[in-house]
Backbone bond lengths (Angstrom), bond angles and torsions (degrees), N, CA, C in turn:
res aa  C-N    CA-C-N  psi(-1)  N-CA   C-N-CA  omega(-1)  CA-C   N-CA-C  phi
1 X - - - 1.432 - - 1.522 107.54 -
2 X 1.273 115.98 114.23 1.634 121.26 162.74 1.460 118.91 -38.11
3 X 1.212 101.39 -68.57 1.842 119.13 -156.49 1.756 98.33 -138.42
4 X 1.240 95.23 124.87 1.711 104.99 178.12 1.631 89.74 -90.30
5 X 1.649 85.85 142.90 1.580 91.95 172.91 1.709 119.30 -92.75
6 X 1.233 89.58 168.97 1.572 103.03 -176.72 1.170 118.73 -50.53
7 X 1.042 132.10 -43.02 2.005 140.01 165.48 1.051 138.98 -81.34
8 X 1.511 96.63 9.12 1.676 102.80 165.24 2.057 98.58 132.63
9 X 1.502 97.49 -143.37 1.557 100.23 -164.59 1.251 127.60 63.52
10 X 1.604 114.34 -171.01 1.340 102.11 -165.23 0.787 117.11 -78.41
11 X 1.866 144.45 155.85 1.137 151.09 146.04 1.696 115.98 -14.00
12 X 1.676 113.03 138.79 1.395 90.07 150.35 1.371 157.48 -47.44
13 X 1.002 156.74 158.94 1.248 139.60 -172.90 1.357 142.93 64.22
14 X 1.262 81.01 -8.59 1.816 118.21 153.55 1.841 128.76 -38.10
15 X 1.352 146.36 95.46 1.392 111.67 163.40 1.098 124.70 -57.75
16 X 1.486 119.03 129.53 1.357 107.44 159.94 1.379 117.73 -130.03
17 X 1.407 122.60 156.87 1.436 128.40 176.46 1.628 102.28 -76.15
18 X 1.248 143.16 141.36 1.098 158.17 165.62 1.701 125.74 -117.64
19 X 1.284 113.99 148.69 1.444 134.36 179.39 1.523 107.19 -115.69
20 X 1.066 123.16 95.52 1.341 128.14 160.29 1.455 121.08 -91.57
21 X 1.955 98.32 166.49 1.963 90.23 -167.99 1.275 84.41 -118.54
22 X 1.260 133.50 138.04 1.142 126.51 135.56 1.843 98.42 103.44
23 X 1.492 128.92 42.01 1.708 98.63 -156.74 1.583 66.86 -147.35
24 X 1.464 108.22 176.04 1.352 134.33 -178.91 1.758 99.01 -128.28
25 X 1.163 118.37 -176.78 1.389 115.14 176.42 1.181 126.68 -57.69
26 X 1.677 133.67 132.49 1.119 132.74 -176.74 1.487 125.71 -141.04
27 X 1.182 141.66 142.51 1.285 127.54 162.56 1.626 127.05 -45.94
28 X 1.583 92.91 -45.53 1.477 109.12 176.85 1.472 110.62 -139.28
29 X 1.333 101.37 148.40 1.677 103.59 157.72 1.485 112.92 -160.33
30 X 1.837 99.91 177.45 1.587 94.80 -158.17 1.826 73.96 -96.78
31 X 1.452 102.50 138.71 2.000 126.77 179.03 1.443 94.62 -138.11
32 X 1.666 111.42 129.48 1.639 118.47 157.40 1.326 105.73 -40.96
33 X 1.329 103.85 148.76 1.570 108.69 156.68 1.237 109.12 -64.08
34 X 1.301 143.54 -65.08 1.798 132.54 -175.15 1.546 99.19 -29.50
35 X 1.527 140.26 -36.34 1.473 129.59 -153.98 1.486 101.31 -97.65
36 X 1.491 121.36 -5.54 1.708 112.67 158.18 1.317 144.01 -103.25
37 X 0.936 110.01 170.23 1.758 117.28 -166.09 1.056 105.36 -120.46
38 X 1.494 147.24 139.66 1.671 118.73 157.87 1.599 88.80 -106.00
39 X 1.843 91.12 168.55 1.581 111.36 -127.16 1.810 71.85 -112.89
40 X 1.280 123.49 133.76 1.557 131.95 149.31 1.936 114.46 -50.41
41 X 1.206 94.89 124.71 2.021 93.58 -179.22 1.305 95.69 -53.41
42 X 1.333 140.37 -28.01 1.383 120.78 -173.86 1.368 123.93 -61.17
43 X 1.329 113.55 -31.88 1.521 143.28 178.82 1.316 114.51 -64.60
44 X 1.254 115.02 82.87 2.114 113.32 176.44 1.205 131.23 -82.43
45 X 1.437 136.56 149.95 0.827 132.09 -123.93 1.774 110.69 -72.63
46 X 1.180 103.79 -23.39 1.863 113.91 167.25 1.534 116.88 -50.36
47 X 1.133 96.45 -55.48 1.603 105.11 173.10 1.590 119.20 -60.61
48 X 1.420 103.69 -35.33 1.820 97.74 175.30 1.248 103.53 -74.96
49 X 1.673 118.76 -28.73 1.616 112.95 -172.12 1.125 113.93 -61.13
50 X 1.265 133.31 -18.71 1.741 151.36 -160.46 1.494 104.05 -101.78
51 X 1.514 118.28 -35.43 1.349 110.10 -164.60 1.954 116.22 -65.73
52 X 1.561 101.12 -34.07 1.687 89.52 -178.99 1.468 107.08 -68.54
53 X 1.040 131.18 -22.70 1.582 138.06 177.13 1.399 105.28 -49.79
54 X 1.664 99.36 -73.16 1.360 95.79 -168.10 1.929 121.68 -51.02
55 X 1.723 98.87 -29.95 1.436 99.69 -168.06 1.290 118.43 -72.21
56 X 1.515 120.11 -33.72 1.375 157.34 137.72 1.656 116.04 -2.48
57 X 1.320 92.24 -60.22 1.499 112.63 -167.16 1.622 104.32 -102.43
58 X 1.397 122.07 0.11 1.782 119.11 157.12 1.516 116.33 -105.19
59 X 1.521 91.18 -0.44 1.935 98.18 168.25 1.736 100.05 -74.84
């Protein structure tokens, strides 16, 4: 996470998994706080790449 927002969520510097609307691949983007997760260090970056899929695809 770049910049923690003003109303709370995670800290900067934070990983977090994110839900974006409308975006294609990015380094960064602006995501509500309700649409993140922060990510456990155990968790690499393959595995976060997989996670909106999987959640995605049990909606």
């Amino acid at each position: 996470m770049l910049r923690a927002a003003e109303d709370g969520g995670p800290p900067a510097g934070t990983r977090v998994l994110g839900l974006a609307d409308r975006t294609g691949r990015a380094r960064s983007a602006a995501v509500a706080v309700d649409r993140l997760a922060p990510l456990p260090a155990e968790v690499g970056d393959m595995e976060a790449a997989a996670m909106p899929v999987a959640g995605l695809t049990a909606l």
